[in-house]
Rosetta silent file (secondary structure, phi, psi, omega in degrees, C-alpha in Angstrom):
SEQUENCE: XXXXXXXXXXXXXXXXXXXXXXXXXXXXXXXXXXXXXXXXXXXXXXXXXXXXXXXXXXXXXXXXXXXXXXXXXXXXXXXXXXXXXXXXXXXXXXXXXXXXXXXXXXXXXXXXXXXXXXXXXXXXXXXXXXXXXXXXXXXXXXXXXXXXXXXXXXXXXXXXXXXXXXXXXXXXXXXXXXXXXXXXXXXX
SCORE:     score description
SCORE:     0.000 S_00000001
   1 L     0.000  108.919  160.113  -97.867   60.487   64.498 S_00000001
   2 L   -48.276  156.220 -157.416  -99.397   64.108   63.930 S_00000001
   3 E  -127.050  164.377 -178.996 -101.608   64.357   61.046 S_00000001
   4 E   -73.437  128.773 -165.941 -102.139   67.608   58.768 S_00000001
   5 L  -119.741   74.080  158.351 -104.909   69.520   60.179 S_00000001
   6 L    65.684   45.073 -178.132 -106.019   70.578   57.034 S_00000001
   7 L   -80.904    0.797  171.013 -102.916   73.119   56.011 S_00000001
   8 L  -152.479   32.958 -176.515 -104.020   72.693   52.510 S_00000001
   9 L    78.765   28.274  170.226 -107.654   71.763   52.685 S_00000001
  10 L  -116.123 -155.593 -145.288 -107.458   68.428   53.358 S_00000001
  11 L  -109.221  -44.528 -166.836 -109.264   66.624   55.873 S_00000001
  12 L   139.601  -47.375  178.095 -106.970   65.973   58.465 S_00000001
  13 L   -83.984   41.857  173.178 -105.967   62.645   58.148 S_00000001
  14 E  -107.238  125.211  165.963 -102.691   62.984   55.879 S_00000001
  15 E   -56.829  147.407  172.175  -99.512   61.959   58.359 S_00000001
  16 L  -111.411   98.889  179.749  -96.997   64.155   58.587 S_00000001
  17 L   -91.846  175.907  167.905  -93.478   63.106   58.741 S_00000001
  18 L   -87.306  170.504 -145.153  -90.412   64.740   58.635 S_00000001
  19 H   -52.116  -74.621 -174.629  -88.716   66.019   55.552 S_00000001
  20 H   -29.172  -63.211 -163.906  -85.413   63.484   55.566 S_00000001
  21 H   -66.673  -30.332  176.862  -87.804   60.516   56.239 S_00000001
  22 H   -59.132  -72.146  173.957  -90.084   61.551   53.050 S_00000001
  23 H   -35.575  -25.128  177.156  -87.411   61.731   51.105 S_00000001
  24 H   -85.346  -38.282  167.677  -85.953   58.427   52.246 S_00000001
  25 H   -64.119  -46.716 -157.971  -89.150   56.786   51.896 S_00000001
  26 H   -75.214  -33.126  177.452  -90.163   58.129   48.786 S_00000001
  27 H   -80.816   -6.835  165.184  -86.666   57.029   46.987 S_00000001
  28 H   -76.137  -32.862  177.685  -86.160   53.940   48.573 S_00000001
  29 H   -79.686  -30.003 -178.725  -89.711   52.870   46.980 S_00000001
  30 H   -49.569  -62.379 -158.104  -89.013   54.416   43.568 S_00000001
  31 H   -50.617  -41.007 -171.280  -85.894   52.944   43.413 S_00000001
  32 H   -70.935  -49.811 -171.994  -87.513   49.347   44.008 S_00000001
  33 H   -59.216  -38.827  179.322  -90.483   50.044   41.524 S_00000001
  34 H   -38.751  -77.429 -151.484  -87.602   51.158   38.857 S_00000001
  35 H   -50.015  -61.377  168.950  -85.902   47.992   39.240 S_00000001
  36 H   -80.748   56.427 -154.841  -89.238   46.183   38.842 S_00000001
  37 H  -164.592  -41.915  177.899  -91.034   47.994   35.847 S_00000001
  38 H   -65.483  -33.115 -142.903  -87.393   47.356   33.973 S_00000001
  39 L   -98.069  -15.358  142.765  -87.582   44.070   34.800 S_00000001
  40 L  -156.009   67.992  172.817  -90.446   43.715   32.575 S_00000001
  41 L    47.440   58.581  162.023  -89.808   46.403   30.228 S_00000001
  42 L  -132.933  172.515  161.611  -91.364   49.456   31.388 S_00000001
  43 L   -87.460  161.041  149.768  -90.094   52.740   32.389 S_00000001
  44 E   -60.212  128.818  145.012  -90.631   54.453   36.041 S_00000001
  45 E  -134.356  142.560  174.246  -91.779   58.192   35.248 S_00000001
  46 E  -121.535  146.970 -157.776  -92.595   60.065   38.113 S_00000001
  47 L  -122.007  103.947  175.023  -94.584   63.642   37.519 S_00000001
  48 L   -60.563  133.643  158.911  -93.752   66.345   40.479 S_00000001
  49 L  -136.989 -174.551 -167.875  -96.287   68.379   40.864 S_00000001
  50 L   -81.949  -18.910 -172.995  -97.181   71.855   42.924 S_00000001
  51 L   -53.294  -28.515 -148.075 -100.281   69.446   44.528 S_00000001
  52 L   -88.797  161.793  177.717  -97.688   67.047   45.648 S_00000001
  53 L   -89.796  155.920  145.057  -94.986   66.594   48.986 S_00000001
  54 L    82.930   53.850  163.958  -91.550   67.033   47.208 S_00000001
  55 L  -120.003   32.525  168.971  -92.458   70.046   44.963 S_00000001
  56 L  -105.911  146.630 -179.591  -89.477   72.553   45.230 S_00000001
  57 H   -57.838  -46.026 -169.202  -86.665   71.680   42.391 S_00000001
  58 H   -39.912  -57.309 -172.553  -84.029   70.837   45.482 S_00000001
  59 H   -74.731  -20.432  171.824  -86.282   68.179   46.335 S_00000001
  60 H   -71.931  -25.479  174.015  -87.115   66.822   43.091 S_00000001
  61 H   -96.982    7.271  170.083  -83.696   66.326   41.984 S_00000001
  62 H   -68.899  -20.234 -178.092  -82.642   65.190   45.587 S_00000001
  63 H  -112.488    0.432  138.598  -85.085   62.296   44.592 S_00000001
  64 H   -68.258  -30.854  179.264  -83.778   61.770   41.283 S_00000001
  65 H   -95.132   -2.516  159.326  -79.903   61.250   42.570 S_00000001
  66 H   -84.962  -18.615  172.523  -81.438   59.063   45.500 S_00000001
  67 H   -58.594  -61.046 -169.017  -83.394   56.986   43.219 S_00000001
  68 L    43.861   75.744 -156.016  -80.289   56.797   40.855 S_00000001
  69 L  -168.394  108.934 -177.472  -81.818   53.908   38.737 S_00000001
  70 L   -47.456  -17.565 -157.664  -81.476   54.160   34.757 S_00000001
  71 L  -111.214   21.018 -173.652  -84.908   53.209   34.496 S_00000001
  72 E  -135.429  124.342  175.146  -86.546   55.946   36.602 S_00000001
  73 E  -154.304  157.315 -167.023  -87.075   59.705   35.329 S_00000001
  74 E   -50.157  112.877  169.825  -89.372   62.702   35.359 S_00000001
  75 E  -108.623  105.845 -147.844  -92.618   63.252   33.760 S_00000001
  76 E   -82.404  104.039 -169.894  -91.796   66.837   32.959 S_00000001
  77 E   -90.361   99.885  153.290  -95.698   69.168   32.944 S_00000001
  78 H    -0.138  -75.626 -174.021  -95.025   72.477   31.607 S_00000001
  79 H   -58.869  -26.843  172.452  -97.606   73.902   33.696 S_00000001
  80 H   -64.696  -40.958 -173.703  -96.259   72.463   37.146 S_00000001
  81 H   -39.637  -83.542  -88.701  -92.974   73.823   35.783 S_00000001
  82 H  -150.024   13.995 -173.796  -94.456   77.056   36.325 S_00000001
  83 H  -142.531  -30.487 -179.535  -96.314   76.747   39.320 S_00000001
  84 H  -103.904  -16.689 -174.087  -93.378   74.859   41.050 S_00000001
  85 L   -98.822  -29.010 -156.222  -90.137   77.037   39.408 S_00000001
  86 L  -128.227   -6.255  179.869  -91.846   80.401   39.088 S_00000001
  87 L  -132.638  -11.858 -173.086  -94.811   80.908   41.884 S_00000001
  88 L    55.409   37.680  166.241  -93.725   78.280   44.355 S_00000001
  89 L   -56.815  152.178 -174.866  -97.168   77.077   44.783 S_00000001
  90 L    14.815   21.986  164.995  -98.279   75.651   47.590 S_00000001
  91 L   -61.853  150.384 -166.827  -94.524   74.832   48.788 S_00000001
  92 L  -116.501  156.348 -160.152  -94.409   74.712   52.808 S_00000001
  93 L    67.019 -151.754  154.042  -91.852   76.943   54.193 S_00000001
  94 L   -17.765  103.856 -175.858  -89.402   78.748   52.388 S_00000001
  95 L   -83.504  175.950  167.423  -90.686   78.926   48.674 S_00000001
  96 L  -100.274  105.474 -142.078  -88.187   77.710   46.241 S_00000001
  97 L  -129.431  130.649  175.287  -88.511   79.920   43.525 S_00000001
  98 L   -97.948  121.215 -173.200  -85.810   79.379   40.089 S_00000001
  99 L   -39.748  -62.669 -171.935  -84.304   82.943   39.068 S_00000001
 100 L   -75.361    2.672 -166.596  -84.459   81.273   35.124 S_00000001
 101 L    22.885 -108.899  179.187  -87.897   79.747   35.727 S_00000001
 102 H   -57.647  -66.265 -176.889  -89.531   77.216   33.183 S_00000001
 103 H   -34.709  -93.689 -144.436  -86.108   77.280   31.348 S_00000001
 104 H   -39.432  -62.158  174.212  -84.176   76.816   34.316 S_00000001
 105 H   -33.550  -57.895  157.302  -86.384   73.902   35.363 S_00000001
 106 H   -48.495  -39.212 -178.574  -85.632   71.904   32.333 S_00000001
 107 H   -64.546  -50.629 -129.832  -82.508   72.812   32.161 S_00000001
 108 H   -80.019  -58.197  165.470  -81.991   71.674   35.761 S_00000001
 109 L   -66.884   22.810 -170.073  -83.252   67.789   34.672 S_00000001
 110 L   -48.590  144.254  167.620  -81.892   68.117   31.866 S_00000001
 111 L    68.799    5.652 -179.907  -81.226   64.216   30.652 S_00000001
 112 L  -117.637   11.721 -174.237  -83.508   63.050   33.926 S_00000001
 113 E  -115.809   92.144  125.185  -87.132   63.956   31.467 S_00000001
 114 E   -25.083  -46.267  144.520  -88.792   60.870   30.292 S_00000001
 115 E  -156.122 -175.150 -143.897  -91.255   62.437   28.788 S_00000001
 116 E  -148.782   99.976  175.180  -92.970   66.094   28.331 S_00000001
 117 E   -99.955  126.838 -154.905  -96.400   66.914   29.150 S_00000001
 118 E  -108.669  126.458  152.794  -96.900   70.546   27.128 S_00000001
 119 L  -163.627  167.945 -178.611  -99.928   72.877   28.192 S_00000001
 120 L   -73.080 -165.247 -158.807 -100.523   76.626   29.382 S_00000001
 121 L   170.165  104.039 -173.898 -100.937   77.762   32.719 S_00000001
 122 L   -93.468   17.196 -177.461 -103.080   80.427   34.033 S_00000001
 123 L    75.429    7.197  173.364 -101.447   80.439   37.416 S_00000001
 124 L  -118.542  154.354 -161.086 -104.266   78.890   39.469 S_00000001
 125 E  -105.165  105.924  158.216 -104.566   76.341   41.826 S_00000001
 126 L   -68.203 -154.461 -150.250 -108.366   73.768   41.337 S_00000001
 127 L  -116.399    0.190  171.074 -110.192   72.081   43.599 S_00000001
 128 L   -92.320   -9.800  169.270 -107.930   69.116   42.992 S_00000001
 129 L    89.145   29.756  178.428 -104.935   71.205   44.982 S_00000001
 130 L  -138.125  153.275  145.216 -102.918   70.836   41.862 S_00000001
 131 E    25.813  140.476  120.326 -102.287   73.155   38.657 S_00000001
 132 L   -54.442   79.627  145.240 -104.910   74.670   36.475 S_00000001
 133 L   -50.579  103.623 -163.108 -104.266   73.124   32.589 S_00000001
 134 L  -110.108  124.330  177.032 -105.141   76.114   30.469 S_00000001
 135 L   -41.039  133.888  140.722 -105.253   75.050   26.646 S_00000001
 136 L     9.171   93.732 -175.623 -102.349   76.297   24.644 S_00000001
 137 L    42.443   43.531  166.347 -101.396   80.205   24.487 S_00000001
 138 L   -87.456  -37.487 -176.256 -104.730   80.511   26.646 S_00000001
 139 L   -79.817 -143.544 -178.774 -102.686   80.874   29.754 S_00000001
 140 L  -120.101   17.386 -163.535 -100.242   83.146   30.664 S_00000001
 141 L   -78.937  160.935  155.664  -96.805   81.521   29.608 S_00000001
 142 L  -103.719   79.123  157.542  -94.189   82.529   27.048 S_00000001
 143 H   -46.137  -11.957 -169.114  -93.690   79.867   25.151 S_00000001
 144 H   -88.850  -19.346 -176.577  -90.834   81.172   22.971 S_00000001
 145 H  -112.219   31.815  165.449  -88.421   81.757   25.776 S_00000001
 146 L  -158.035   11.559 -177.255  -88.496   78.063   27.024 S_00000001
 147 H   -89.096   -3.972 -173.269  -89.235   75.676   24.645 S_00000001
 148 H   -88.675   -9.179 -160.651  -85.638   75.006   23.327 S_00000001
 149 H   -90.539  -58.683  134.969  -84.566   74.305   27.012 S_00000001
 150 H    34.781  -84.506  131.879  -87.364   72.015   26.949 S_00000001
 151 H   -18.515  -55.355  166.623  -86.563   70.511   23.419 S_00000001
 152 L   -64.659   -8.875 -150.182  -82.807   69.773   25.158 S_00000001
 153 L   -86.914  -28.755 -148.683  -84.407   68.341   28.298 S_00000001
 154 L  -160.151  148.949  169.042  -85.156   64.921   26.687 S_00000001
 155 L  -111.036   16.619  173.926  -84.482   62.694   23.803 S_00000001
 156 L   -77.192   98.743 -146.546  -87.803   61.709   24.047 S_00000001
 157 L   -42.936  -46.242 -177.527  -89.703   61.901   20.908 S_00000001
 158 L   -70.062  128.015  139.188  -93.479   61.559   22.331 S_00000001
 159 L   -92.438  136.560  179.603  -94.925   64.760   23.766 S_00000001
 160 E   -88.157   75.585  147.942  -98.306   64.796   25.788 S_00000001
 161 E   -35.637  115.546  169.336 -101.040   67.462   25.657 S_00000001
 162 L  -102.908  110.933 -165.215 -102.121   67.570   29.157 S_00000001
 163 L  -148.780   54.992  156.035 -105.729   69.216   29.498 S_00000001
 164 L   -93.332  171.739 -142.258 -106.792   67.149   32.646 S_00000001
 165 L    30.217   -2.527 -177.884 -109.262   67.943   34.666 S_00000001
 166 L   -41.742  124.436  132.982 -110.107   71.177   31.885 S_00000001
 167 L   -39.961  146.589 -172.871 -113.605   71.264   30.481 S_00000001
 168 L    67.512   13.495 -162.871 -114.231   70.888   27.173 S_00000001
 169 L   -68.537  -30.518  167.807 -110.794   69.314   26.810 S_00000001
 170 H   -24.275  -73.321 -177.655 -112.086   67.179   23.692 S_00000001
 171 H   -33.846  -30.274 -165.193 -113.016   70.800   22.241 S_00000001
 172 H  -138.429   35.824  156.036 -109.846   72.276   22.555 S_00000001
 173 H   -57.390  -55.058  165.227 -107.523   69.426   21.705 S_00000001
 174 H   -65.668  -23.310 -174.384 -107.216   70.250   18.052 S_00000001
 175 H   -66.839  -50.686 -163.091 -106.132   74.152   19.134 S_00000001
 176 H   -66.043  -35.128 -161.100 -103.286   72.633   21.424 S_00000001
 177 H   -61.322  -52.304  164.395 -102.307   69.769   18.760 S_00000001
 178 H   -34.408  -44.341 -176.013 -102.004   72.922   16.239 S_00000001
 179 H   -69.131  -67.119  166.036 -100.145   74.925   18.809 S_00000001
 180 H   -38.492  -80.122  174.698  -97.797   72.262   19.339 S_00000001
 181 H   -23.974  -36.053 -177.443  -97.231   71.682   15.837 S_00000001
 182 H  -105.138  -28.128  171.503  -95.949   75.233   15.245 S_00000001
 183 H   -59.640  -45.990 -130.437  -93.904   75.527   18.575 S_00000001
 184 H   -91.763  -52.738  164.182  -92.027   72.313   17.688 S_00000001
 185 H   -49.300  -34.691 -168.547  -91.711   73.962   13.931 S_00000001
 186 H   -88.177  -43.246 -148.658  -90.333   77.285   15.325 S_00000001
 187 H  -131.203   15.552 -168.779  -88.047   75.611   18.160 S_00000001
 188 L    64.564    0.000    0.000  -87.430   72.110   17.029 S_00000001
């Protein structure tokens, strides 16, 4: 099997299969972890990200209708949302880029979002090959034109500040809780 010779900074040693077969693999395992994680009362959430295989929307909801399993949905990050709908980070080939971007994204799972991790996004890629989580109206987003599609996305009550791998995230925890607090007031 050819291995990735470092096409995103990695070492060399990641296999590379073909698309079909990712896809088959990755939803044939989901589907089995769904089934057990219901079976003693937990949910499945799986969190696409731009770091990740299977970050263009086609493929993430191609792996929500193969999983098809009530007990498996989306752990939806704001910031990949914007790094996978609106810059096509680090997608191979073609990017997939959505015309309505973070709206669109939500909208597009709409009733597939388990839960909602909410943070900014300055549009850069760290040293973990994934997202930059920029505190609350730090980044570059518009919150105001995408939180009700958001807000529609899910009936799930808990929302998530996500400010991993940030520095300081302790520090700037109360700004985003605050932040939150008044988007949520403004957009429900």
């Amino acid at each position: 099997m050819p291995v990735n010779k470092d096409k995103y900074g990695g070492d060399g040693t990641v296999p590379v299969v073909e698309h079909e077969v990712a896809i088959e693999r990755v939803t044939s395992t989901w589907r089995l972890c769904a089934a057990e994680c219901e079976a003693v009362g937990k949910r499945l959430l799986w969190e696409p990200e731009p770091g990740f295989a299977l970050n263009k929307m086609g493929d993430i909801l191609r792996v929500i209708d193969g999983v098809n399993h009530n007990n498996f949905s989306v752990m939806a990050d704001v910031c990949h949302a914007h790094h996978i709908a609106e810059l096509g980070s680090r997608q191979p080939g073609k990017k997939e880029i959505l015309p309505g971007g973070i709206g669109e994204f939500f909208s597009r799972l709409k009733g597939n979002v388990g839960r909602v991790h909410i943070i900014d996004s300055d549009g850069g890629i760290n040293e973990h090959h994934t997202s930059v989580h920029t505190p609350l109206f730090d980044g570059c987003l518009n919150f105001d034109s995408f939180m009700r599609n958001i807000a529609a996305s899910s009936d799930d009550p808990v929302w998530t500040i996500d400010l991993c791998f940030f520095p300081n995230a302790w520090e700037n925890a109360r700004k985003c809780k605050d932040g939150l607090d008044r988007l949520i007031s403004q957009h429900g």
